[in-house]
C-alpha positions as CSV (number, residue, x, y, z in Angstrom):
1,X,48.4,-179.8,56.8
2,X,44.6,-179.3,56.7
3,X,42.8,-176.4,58.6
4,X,41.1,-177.2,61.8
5,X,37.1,-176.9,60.5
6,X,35.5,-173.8,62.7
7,X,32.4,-174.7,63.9
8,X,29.0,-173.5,63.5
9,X,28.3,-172.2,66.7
10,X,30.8,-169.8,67.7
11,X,31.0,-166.8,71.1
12,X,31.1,-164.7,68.0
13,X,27.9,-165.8,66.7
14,X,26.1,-166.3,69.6
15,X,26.9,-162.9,70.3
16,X,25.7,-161.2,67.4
17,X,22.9,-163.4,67.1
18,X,22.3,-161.4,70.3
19,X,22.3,-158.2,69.1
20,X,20.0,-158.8,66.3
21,X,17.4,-160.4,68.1
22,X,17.1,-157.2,70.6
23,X,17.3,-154.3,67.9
24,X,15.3,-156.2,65.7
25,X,12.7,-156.9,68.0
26,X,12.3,-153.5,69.5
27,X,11.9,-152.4,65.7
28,X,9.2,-155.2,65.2
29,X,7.3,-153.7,67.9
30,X,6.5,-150.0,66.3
31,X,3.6,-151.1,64.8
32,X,2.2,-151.7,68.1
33,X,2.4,-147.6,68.7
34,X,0.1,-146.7,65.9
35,X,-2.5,-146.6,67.7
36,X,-1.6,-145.3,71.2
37,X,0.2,-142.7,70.1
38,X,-2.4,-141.2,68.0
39,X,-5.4,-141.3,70.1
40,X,-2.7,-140.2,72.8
41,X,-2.1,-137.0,70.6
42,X,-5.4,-137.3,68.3
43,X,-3.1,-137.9,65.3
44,X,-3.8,-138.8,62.1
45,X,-2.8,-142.5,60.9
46,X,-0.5,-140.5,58.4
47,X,1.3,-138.9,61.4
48,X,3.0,-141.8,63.1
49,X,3.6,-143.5,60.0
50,X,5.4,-140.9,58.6
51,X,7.6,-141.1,61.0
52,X,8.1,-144.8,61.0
53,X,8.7,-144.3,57.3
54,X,11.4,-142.0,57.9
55,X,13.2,-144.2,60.2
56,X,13.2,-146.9,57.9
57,X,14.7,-144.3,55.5
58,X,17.3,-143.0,57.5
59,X,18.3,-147.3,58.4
60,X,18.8,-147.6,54.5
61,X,21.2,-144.4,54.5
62,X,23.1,-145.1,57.3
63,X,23.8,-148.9,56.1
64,X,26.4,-148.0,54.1
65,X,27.8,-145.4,56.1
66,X,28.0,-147.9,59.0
67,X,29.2,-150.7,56.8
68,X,32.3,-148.1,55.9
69,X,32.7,-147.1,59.7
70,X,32.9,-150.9,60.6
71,X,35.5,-151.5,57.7
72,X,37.5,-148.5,58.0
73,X,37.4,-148.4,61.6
74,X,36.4,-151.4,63.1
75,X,32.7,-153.5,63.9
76,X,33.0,-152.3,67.6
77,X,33.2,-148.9,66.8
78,X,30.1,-148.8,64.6
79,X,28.0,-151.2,67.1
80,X,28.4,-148.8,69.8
81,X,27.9,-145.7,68.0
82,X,24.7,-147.6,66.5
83,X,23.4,-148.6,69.8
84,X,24.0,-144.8,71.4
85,X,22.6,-143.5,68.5
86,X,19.4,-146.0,68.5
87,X,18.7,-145.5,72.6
88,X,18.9,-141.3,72.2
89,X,16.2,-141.7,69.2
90,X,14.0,-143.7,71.9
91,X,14.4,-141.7,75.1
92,X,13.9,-138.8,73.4
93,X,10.8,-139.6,71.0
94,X,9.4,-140.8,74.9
95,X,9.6,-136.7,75.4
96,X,8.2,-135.6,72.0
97,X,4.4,-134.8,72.2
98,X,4.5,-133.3,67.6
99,X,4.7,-135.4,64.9
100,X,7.5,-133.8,63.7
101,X,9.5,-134.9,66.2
102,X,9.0,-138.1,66.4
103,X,9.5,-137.8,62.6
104,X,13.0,-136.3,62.8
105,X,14.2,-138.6,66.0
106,X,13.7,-141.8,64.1
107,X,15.8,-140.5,61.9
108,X,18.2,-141.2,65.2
109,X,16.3,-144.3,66.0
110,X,17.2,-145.5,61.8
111,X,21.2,-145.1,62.1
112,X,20.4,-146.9,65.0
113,X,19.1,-149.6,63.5
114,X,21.6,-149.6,60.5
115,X,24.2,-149.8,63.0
116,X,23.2,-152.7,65.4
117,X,21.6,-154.6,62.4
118,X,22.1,-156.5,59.5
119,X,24.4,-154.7,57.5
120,X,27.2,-154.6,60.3
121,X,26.8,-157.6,61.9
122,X,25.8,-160.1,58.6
123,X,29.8,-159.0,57.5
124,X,31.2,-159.8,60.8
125,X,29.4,-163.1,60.5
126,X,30.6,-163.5,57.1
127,X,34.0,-163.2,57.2
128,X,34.3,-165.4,60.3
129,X,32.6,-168.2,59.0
130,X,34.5,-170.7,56.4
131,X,33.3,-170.8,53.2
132,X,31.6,-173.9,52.8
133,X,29.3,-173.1,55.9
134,X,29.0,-169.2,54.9
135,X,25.5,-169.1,53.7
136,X,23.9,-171.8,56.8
137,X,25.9,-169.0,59.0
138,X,24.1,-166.1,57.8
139,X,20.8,-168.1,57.7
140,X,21.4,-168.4,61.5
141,X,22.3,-164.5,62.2
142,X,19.4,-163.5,60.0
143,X,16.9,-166.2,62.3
144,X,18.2,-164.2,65.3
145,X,16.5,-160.7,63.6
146,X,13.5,-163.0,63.4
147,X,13.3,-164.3,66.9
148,X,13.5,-160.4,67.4
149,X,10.3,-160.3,65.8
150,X,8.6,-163.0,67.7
151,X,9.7,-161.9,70.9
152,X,9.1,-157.6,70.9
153,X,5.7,-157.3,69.5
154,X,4.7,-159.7,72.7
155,X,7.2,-157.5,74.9
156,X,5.6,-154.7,73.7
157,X,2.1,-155.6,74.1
158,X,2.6,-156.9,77.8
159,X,4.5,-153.5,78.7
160,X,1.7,-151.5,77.0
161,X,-0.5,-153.4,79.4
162,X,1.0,-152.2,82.4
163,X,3.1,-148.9,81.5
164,X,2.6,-145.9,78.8
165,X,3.9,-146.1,76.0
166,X,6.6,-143.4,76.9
167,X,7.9,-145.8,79.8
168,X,8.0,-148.4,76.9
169,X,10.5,-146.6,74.9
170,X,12.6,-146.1,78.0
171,X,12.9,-149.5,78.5
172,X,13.8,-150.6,74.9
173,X,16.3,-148.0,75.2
174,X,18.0,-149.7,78.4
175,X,17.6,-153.2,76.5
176,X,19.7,-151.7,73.6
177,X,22.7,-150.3,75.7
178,X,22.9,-153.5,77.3
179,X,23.8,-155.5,74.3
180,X,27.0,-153.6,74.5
181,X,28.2,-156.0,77.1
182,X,28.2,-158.5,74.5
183,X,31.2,-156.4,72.2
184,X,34.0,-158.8,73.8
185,X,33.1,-161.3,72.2
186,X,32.4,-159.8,68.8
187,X,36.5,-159.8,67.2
188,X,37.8,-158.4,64.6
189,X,40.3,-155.1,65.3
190,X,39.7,-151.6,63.7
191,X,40.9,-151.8,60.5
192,X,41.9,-148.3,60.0
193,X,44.5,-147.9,57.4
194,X,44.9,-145.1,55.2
195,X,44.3,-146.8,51.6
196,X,43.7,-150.7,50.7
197,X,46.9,-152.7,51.3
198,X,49.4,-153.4,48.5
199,X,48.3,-155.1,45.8
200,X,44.4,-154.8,46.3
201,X,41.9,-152.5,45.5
202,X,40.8,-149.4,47.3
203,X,36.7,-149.5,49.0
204,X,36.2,-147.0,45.9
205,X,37.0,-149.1,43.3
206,X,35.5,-151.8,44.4
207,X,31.9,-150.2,45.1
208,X,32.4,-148.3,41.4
209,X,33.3,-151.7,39.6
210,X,30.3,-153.3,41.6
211,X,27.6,-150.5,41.1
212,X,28.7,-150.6,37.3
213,X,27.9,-154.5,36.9
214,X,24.2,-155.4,35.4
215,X,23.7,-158.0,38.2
216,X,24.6,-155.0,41.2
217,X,21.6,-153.5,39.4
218,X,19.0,-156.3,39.6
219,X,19.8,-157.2,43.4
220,X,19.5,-153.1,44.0
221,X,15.8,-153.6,42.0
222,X,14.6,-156.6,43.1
223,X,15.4,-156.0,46.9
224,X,13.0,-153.2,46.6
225,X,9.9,-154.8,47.4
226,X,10.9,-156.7,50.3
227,X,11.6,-153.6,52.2
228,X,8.3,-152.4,50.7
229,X,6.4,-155.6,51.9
230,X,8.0,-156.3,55.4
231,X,8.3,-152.9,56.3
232,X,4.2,-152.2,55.5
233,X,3.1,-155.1,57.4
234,X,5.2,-154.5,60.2
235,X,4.0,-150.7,60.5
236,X,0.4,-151.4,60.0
237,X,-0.4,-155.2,60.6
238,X,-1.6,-154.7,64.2
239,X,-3.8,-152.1,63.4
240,X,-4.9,-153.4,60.1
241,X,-5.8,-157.5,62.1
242,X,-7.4,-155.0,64.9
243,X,-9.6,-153.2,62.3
244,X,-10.4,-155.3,59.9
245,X,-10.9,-158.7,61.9
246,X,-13.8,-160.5,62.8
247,X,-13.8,-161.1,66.3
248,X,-12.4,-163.5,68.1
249,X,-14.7,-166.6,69.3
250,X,-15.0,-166.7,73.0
251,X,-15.2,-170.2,73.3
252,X,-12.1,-170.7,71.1
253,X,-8.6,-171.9,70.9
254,X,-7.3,-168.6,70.8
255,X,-9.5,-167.3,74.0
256,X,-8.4,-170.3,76.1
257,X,-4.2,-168.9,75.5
258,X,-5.5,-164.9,76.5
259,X,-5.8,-163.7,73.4
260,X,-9.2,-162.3,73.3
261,X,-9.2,-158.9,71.4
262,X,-8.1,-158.5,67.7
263,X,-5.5,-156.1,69.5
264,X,-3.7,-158.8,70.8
265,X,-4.3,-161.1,68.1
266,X,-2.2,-158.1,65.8
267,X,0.7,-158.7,68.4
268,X,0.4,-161.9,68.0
269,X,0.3,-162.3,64.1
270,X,3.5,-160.2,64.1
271,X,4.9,-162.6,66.0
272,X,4.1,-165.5,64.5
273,X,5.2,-164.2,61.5
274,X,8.9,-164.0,62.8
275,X,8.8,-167.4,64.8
276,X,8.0,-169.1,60.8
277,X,10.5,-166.9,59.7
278,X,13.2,-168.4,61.9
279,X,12.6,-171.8,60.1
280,X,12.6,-169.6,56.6
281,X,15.8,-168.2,57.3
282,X,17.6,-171.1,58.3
283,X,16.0,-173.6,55.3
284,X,17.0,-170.4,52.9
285,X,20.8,-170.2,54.5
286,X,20.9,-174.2,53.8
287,X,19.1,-174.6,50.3
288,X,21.9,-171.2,49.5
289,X,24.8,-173.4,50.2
290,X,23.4,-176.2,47.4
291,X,21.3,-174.3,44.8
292,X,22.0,-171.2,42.8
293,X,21.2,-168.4,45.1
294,X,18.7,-165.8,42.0
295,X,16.8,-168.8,41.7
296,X,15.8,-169.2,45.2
297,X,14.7,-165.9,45.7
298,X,13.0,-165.6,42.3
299,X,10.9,-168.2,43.8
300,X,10.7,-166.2,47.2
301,X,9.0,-163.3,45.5
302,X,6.5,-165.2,44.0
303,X,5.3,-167.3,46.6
304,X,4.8,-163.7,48.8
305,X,2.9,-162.4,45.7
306,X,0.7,-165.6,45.3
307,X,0.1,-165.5,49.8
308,X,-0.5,-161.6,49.7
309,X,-2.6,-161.7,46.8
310,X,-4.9,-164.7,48.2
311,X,-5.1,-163.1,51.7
312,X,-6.6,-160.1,50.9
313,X,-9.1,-161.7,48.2
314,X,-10.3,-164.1,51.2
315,X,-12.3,-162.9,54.0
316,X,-10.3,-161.9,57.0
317,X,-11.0,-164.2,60.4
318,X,-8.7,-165.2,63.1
319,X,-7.9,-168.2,61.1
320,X,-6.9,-166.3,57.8
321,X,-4.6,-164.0,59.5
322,X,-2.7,-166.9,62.0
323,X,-2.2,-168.8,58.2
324,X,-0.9,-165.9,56.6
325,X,1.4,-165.3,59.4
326,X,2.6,-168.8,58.7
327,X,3.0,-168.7,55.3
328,X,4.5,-165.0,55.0
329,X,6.5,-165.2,58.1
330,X,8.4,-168.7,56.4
331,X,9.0,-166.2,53.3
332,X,10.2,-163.2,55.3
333,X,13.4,-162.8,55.7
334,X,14.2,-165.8,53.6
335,X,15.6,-163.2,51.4
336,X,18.6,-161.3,53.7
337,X,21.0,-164.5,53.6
338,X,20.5,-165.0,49.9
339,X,20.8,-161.5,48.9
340,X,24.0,-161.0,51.4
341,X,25.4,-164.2,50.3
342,X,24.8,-163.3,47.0
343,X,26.9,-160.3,47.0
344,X,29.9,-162.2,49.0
345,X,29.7,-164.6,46.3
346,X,30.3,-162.2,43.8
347,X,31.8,-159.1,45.1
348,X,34.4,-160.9,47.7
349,X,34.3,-160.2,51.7
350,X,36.3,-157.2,52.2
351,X,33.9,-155.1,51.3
352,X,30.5,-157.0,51.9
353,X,29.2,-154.4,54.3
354,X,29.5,-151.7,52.6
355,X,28.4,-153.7,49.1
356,X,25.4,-154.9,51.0
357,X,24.7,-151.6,52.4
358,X,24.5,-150.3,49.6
359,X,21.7,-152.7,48.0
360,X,19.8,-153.0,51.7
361,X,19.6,-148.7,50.8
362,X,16.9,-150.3,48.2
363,X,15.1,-152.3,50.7
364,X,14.7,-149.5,52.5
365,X,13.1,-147.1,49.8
366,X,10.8,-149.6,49.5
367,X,10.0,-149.6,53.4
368,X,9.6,-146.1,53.3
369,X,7.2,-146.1,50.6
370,X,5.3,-149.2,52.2
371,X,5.1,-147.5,55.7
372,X,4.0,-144.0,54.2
373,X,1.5,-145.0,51.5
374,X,-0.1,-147.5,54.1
375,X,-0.9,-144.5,56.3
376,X,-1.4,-141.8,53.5
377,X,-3.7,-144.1,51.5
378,X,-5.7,-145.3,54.8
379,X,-6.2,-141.5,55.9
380,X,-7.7,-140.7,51.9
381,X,-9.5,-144.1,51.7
382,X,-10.1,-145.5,55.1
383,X,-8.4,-148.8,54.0
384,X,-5.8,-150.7,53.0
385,X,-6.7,-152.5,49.9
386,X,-4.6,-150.5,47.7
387,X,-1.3,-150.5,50.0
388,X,-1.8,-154.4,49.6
389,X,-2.2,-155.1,45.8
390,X,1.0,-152.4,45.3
391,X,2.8,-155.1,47.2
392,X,1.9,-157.7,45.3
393,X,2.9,-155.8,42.2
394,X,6.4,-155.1,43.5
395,X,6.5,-158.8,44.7
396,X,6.0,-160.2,41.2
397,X,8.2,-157.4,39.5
398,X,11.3,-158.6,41.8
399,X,11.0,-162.1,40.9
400,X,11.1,-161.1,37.4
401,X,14.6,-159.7,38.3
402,X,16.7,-161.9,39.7
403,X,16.3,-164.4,36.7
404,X,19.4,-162.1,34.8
405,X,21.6,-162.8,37.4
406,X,24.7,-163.8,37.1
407,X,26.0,-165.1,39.9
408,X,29.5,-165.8,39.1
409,X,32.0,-163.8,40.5
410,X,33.5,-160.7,39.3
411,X,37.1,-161.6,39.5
412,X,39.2,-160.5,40.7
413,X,37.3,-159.1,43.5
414,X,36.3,-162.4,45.2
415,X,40.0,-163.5,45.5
């Protein structure tokens, strides 16, 4: 007797969609808080950065550990202590007036992150979906991260308008908490168990059979310089576009929607960028389930090194930085269901978060080193330039990598 077909949209999905989209966009909007908080303080560019490097650190540590949490003791369990975790960072850095710490609570404010985000939630997505629809799925939970992106930045710029900064952070924090309502709908019971059941292999061997393959390798490589990309822009985009820009025409299109300041137009490039990236995602999740998945991103890569390269060669004007938003925000998180689905395809499910965890720990090397050089290298040189061509050397080294893929999987651990 056939199965009934589950469908796309699911409570489940809707809900996790949910939580994405808030996390995600309260960690969109940090860039907006480079410069506030350091001519509140009179930091250094370095300062703040630092400590938005660290958080993006401490997310690629604690995806692993929360993918383990989630497997070992259930997906509830980790979202909540996630979302606790990723509130404390915020009221607290509200109340911090040093740099260090705001640098050691977003280490709080990463295992927050790592805990409400992609890791935890894409395997929860994952395993409910059927197979045939797996890869559209997580195309549609990684579009939720980016709707994040469209909406906080804007959130954030409006609140900033009206409120400190501090009062900001409180009310990301409250927003956070109350995506726990939402853990009803997200099944799946602890899965605590004291060893992997009979006939199937421990979480142990598993990760050490994975971590040993060539192909484990090149996904660990080649994610590196999305983090390093996406994680730079989002950190230091606003204040680059606010910088950097010519001004805005008073008598143009932008004027006549409010947007009158390169200030706002930063907010509102980082926005755009994630409202593209919706239609990336979900065109990345589709094209996964019909065409091999290292070739895809290979091409991802690429196009990201040819846009980054030809934006910063080009003068910068309102127009320039609205189509690079475009054009990099359809290539931005393109990569998550492709990479994800590529280790489900050839590690198996049971272990996906942790697996993908484990490779999203590369991603985040890379945002730390994006975040901190952006700020170190500004504060020596006064600019950016460098920051940007380092990306677009990263950018064509990972879609050099993917090419020796091999995307078949490594039975028996798909069974």
């Amino acid at each position: 007797m056939p199965q009934a077909r589950i469908p796309l949209v699911t409570p489940l999905l809707v809900a996790a969609c949910t939580i994405l989209l808030v996390g995600f966009g309260v960690r969109a909007s940090f860039g907006l808080f480079q410069i506030p908080i350091a001519e509140d303080f009179g930091w250094l560019r370095a300062d703040f950065s630092l400590a938005i490097a660290i958080q993006n650190l401490a997310w690629g540590i604690g995806q692993p550990i929360f993918g383990a949490i989630a497997e070992r003791y259930g997906d509830r369990r980790a979202i909540i202590l996630g979302a606790l975790l990723y509130a404390a960072g915020l009221v607290l850095s509200a109340n911090a007036v040093t740099p260090g710490a705001h640098q050691f609570l977003n280490i709080l404010i990463g295992f927050g992150i790592a805990g409400t985000g992609f890791g935890v939630i894409l395997a929860i997505v994952g395993r409910a979906a059927s197979p045939e629809r797996r890869s559209l799925t997580l195309g549609v939970a990684t579009a939720a991260g980016s709707a994040g992106q469209v909406v906080g930045p804007l959130l954030a710029d409006w609140l900033l308008g009206m409120m400190p900064w501090q009062q900001v952070f409180i009310v990301f924090a409250a927003l956070i908490l109350a995506t726990l309502a939402l853990l009803p709908f997200i099944s799946g019971p602890a899965r605590a168990q004291p060893g992997a059941p009979a006939g199937e292999e421990s979480m142990g061997a598993i990760v050490g059979r994975a971590i040993r393959d060539p192909s484990f390798a090149l996904i660990f490589l080649g994610f590196f310089s999305c983090g390093y990309q996406l994680a730079f822009i989002t950190a230091h985009f606003p204040a680059f576009v606010t910088e950097v820009c010519s001004p805005i025409p008073a008598n143009g299109v932008l004027a006549s929607f409010g947007i009158t300041t390169t200030s706002a137009l930063g907010a509102l490039a980082i926005a755009v960028i994630g409202l593209a990236n919706i239609c990336g995602t979900l065109a990345a999740g589709a094209l996964g389930q019909r065409y091999r998945k290292k070739y895809l991103l290979a091409q991802i890569y690429l196009a990201r090194t040819v846009v980054a390269a030809a934006f910063i060669l080009a003068p910068m004007t309102p127009a320039s930085v609205l189509v690079f938003s475009v054009l990099m925000g359809a290539l931005w998180l393109a990569t998550v269901p492709l990479t994800s689905g590529l280790v489900a395809q050839i590690w198996g499910l049971r272990y996906m978060g942790t697996l993908y965890g484990l490779v999203f720990f590369s991603h985040q090397l890379g945002g730390f080193l994006g975040v901190w050089l952006g700020g170190r290298l500004y504060d020596i040189y006064g600019n950016y330039t460098l920051v940007w061509w380092v990306g677009v050397g990263v950018g064509a080294f990972s879609a050099l990598v993917h090419l020796p893929i091999r995307e078949r999987p490594a039975l028996p651990l798909a069974a």
